[in-house]
C-alpha positions as CSV (number, residue, x, y, z in Angstrom):
1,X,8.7,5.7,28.6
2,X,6.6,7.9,26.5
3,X,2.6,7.1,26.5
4,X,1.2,6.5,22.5
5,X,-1.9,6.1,21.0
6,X,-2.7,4.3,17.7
7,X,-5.7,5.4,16.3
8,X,-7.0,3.6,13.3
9,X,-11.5,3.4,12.7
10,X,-11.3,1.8,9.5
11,X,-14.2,-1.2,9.3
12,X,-11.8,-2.7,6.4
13,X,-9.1,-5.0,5.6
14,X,-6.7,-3.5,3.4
15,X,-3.3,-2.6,3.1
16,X,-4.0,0.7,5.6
17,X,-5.4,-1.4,8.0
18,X,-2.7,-4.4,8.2
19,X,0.0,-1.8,8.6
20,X,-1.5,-0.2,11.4
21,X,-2.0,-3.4,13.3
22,X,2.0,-4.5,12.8
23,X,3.7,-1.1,13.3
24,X,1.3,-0.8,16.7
25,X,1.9,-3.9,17.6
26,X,5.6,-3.3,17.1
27,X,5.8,0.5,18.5
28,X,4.5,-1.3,21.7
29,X,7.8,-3.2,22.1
30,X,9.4,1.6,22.7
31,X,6.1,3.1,23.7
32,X,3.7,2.4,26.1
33,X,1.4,1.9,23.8
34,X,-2.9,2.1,23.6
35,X,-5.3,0.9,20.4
36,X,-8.9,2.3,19.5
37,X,-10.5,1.1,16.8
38,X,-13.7,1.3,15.6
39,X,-16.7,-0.9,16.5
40,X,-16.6,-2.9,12.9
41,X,-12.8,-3.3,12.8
42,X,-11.7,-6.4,10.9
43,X,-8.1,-6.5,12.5
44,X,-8.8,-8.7,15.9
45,X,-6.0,-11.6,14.2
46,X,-3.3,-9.3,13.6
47,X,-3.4,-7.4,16.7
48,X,-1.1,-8.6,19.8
49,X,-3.7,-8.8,22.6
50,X,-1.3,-7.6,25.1
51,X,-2.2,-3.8,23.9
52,X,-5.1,-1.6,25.8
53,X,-7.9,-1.3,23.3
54,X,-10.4,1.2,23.1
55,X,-13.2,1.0,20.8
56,X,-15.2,4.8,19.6
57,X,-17.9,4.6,17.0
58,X,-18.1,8.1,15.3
59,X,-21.2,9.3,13.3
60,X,-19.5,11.6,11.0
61,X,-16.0,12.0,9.8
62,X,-16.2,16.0,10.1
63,X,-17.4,16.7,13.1
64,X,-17.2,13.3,15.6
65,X,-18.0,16.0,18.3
66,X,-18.8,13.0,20.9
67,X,-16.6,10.6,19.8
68,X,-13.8,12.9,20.3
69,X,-15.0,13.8,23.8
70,X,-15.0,10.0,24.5
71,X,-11.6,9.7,22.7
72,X,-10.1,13.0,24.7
73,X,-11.2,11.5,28.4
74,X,-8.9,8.3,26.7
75,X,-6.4,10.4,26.4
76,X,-6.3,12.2,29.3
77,X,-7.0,8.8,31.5
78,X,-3.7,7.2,29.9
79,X,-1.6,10.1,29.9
80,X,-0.9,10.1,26.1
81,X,1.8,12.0,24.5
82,X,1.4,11.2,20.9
83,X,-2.0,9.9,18.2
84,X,-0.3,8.0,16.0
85,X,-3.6,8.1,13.0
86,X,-3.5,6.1,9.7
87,X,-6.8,6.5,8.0
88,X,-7.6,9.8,6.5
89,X,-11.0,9.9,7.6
90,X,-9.8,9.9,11.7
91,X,-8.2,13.1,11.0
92,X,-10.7,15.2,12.4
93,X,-11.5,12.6,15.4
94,X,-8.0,12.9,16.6
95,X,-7.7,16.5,16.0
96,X,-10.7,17.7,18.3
97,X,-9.8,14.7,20.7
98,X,-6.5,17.0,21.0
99,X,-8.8,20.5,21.5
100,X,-10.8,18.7,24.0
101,X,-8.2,16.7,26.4
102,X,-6.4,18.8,28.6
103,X,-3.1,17.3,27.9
104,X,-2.8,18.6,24.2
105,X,-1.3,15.5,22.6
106,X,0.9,15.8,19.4
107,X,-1.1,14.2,16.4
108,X,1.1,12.5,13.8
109,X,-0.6,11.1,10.7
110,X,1.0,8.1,8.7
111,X,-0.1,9.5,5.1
112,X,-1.0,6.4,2.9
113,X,-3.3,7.5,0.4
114,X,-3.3,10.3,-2.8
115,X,-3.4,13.7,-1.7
116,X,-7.0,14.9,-3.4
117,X,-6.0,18.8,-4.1
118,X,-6.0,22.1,-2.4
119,X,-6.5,22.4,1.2
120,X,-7.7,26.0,1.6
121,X,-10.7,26.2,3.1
122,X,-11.9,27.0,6.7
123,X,-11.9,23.7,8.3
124,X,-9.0,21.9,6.7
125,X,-7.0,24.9,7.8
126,X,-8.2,24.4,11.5
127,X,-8.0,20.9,10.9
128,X,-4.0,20.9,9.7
129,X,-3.0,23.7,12.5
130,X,-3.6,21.2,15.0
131,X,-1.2,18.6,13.4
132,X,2.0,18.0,13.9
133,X,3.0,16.0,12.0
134,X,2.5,13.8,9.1
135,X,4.6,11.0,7.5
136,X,4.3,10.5,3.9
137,X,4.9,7.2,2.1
138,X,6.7,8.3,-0.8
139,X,8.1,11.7,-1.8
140,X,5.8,12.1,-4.5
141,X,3.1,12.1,-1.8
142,X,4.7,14.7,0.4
143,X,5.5,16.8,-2.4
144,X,1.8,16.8,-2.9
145,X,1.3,17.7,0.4
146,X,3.9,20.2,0.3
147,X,1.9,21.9,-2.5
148,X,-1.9,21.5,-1.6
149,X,-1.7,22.6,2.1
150,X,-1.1,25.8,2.7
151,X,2.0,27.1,4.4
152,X,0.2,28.9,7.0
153,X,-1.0,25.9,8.5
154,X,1.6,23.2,7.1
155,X,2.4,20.9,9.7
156,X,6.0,19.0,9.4
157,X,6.3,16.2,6.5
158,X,8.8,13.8,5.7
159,X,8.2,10.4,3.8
160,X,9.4,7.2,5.3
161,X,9.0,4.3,3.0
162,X,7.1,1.5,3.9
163,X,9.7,-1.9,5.1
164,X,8.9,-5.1,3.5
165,X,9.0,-7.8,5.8
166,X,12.0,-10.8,4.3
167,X,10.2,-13.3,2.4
168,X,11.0,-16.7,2.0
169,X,11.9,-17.8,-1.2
170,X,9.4,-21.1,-2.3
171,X,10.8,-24.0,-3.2
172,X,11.3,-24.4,-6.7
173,X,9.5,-28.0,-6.4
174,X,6.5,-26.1,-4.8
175,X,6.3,-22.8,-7.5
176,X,7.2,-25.5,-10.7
177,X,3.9,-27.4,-9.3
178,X,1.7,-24.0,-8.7
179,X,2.9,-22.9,-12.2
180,X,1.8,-26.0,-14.0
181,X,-1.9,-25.1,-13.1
182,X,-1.5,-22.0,-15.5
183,X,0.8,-23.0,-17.9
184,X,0.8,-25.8,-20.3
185,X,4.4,-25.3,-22.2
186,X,8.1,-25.0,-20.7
187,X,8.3,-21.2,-22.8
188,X,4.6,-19.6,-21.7
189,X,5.3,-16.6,-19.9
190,X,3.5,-16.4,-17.1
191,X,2.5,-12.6,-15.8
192,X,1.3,-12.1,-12.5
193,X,-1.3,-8.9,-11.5
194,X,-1.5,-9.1,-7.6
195,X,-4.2,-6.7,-5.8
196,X,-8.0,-5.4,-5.6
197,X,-9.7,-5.8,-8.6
198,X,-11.2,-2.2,-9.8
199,X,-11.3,-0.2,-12.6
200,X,-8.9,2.4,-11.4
201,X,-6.1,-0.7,-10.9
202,X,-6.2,-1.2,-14.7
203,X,-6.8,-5.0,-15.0
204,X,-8.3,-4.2,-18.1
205,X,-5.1,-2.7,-19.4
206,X,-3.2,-5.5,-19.1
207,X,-5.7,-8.1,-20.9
208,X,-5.7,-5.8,-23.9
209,X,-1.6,-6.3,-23.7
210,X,-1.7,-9.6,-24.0
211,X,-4.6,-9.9,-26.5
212,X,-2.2,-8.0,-29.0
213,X,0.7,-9.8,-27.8
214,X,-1.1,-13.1,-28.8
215,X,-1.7,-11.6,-32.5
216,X,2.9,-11.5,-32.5
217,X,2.2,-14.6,-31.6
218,X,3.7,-14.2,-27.9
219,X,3.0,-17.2,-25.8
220,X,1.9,-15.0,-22.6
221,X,-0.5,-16.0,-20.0
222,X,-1.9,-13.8,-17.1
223,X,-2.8,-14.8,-13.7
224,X,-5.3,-11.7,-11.9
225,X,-5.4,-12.3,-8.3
226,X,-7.7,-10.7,-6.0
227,X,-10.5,-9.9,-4.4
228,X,-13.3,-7.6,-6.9
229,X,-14.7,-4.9,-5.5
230,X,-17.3,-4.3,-7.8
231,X,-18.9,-7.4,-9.0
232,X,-19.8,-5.2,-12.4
233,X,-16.0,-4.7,-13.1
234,X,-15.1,-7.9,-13.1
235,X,-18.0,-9.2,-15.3
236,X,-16.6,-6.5,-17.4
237,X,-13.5,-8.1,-17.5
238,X,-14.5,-11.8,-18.0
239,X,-16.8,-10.6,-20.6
240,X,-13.7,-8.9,-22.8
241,X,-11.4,-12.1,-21.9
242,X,-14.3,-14.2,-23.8
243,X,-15.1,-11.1,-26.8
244,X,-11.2,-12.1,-27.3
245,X,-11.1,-15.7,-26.8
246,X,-9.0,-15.2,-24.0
247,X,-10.6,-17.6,-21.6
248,X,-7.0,-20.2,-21.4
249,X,-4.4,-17.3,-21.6
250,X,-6.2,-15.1,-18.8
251,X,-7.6,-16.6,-15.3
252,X,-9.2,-14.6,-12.3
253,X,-8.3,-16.5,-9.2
254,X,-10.2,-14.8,-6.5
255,X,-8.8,-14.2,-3.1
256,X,-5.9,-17.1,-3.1
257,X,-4.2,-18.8,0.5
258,X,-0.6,-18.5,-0.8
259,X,-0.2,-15.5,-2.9
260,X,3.6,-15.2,-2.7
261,X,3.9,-18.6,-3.7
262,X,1.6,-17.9,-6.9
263,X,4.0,-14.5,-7.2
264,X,6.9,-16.9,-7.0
265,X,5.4,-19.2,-10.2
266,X,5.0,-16.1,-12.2
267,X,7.8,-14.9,-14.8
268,X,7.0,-11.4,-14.0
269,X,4.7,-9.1,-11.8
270,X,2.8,-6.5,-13.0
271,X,1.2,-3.1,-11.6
272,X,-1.5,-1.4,-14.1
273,X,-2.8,0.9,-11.6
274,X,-3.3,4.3,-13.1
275,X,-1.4,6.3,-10.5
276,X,-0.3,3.8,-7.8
277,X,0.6,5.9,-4.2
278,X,2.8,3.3,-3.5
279,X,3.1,-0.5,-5.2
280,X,4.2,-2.7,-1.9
281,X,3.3,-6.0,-4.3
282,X,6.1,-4.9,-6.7
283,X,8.6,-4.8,-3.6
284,X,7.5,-8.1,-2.7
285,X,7.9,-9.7,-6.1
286,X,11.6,-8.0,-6.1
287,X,12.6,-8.9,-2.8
288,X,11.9,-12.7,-3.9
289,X,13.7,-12.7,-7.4
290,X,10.9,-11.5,-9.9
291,X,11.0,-9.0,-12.3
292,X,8.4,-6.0,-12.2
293,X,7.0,-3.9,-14.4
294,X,4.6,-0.7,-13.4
295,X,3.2,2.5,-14.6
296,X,5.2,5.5,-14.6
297,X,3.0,7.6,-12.5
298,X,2.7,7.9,-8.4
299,X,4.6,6.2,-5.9
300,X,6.0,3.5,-8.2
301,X,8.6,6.0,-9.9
302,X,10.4,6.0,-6.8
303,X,10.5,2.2,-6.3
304,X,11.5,1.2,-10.3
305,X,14.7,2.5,-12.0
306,X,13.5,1.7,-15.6
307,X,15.5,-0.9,-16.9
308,X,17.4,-0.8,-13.5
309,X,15.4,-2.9,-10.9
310,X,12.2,-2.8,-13.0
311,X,10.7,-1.5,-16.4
312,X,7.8,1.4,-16.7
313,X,5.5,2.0,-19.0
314,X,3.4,5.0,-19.7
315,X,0.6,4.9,-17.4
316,X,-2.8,3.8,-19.1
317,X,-1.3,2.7,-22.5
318,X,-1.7,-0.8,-23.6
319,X,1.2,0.1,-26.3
320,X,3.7,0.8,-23.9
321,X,2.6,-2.0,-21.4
322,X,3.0,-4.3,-24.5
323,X,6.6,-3.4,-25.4
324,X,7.8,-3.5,-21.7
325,X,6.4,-7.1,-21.8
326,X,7.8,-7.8,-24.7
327,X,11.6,-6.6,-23.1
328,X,11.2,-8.7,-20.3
329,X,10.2,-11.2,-22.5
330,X,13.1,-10.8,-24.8
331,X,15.7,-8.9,-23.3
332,X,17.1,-11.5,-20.6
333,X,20.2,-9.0,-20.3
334,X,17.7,-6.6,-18.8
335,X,15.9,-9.1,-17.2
336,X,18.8,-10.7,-15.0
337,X,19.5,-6.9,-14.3
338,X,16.2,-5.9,-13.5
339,X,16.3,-9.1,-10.4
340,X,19.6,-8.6,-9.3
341,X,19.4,-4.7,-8.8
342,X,15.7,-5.4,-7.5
343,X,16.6,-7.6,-4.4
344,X,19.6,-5.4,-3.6
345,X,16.8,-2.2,-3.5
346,X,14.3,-4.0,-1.7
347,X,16.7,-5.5,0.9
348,X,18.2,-1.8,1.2
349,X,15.4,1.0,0.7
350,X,12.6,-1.3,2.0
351,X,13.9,-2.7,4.9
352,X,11.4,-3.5,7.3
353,X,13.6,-3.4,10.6
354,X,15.1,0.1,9.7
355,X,11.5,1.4,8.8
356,X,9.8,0.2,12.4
357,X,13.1,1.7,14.0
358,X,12.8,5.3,11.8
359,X,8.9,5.6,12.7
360,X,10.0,4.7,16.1
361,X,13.0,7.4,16.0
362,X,10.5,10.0,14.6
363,X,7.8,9.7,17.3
364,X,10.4,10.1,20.0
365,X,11.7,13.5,18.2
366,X,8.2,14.8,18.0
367,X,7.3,13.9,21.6
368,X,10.6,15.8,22.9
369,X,9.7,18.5,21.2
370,X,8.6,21.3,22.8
């Protein structure tokens, strides 16, 4: 059995983070499997305690000259084959880890986030010549990669989608009771906008929709759940619901207990970000029945078919937001389309089983390699 280890630093809580705590946990059931985290890591209730952890504070992202000494004398001690790395910013730690140990590990990087341009320079091109690897989460993102590192120093890419673990569907006694706390009438049309609240996710966009969708006379109300990162973006926000008299049609939540319950109460989901990398909430809503709507840039491309399993609009316009939620609104033809072909694309192209067992297949290619 082949010797990993899953390297992950992050002090947060996000998406990034959760995913490396469940495919580690789950690689542990092929590899012999380690964990180092950092010393502020958020994850301890996701992670299976029955994994080795290690835990390296680094003082800078660019050169972590000590930390990767510490981290290579881990390696080297457990007889790794593989660093399996999920946040960018470990890139470096894990790459001079590999020049220090003396066993030479491969380095494979689970690619999550936008690809921030060209990659010419001195040190990325030391840093990327030491990779192996790197596993991008949509083909967009690899074909960013494909164009921004150089092909001197290009380590292999392929995307693997992310696998969306089955959810249940609610009961419609439970979801008709959550909905009644939003909407008043049988015909409101609930939207639901799932995620981090910041500027770059476009909340704003969609309460400017549904401001002009209330002068058609459109009986649309908005749920925005999540947690604000900024607390002067969302005072934005609340100030432009009340300049528009908003304050019944759109409600913050906050952080919520039973989000995919709330999802479930919700006529359709929406995704405003400007340029989403991937959109996992809008394969959640379609895995459980609910139509989804996103912007036509990123990741999301790749997970809507307009008026297929989803509708797009044209990312950053409040015009073209507006008209897609006026054909979900309106069109039911596309509508019942849009949920039938949605489950069928998240139960097929975002299976979770088949993703744990194509990371798992990967690994084991790159570890034979010689």
């Amino acid at each position: 059995m082949a010797n990993i280890l899953e390297l992950c630093t992050s002090p947060d809580k996000g998406g990034l983070e959760l995913y490396f705590a469940d495919i580690s946990n789950k690689l542990s059931k092929t590899f012999k499997t380690i964990r180092v985290l950092g010393p502020n890591s958020s994850l301890a209730d996701f992670l299976n305690q029955d994994i080795l952890e290690f835990i390296i504070e680094k003082k800078s992202h660019y050169l972590p000259l000590k930390a990767a000494r510490k981290l290579a004398k881990i390696i080297d001690d457990n007889k790794i084959d593989l660093i399996h790395l999920h946040w960018n910013k470990d890139l470096a730690l894990a790459v001079f880890a590999k020049k220090f140990s003396k066993r030479k590990p491969k380095v494979v990087l689970t690619r999550q986030m936008q690809f921030p341009g060209k990659k010419n320079g001195l040190y990325h091109r030391f840093i990327y010549k030491q990779v192996d690897h790197i596993i991008a989460i949509t083909k967009t993102l690899e074909d960013d990669m494909r164009k921004n590192i150089p092909l001197s120093v290009q380590p292999e890419l392929s995307t693997i989608y992310y696998g969306v673990k089955p959810l249940e569907k609610a009961d419609k006694e439970v979801t008709q009771k959550i909905r009644t706390e939003y909407v008043n009438e049988d015909d409101d049309f609930l939207i639901g906008l799932f995620g981090r609240i910041d500027e770059y996710k476009g909340q704003h966009l969609l309460i400017k929709a549904i401001k002009l969708a209330h002068g058609k006379s459109y009986p649309f109300k908005a749920v925005i759940v999540g947690h604000a990162m900024e607390e002067s973006y969302i005072e934005e926000l609340k100030q432009l619901v009340k300049a528009y008299k908003m304050e019944k049609h759109i409600i913050f939540t906050g952080f919520v207990n039973n989000p995919r319950e709330l999802m479930q109460a919700c006529d359709t989901v929406v995704l405003t970000t400007v340029e989403e990398t991937f959109g996992l909430v809008l394969i959640e809503a379609m895995s459980v029945g609910i139509p989804v709507i996103g912007s036509n840039r990123g990741g999301v491309p790749e997970i809507i078919e307009h008026k297929q399993s989803g509708l797009l609009f044209e990312s950053g316009d409040v015009d073209s937001l507006l008209d897609n939620l006026e054909t979900m609104y309106h069109n039911k033809k596309v509508r019942l389309r849009c949920i039938e072909n949605g489950e069928i694309k998240a139960k097929e192209t975002f299976n979770y089983e088949q993703h744990i067992k194509n990371v798992s297949t990967l690994l084991t290619k790159i570890i034979e390699k010689k």
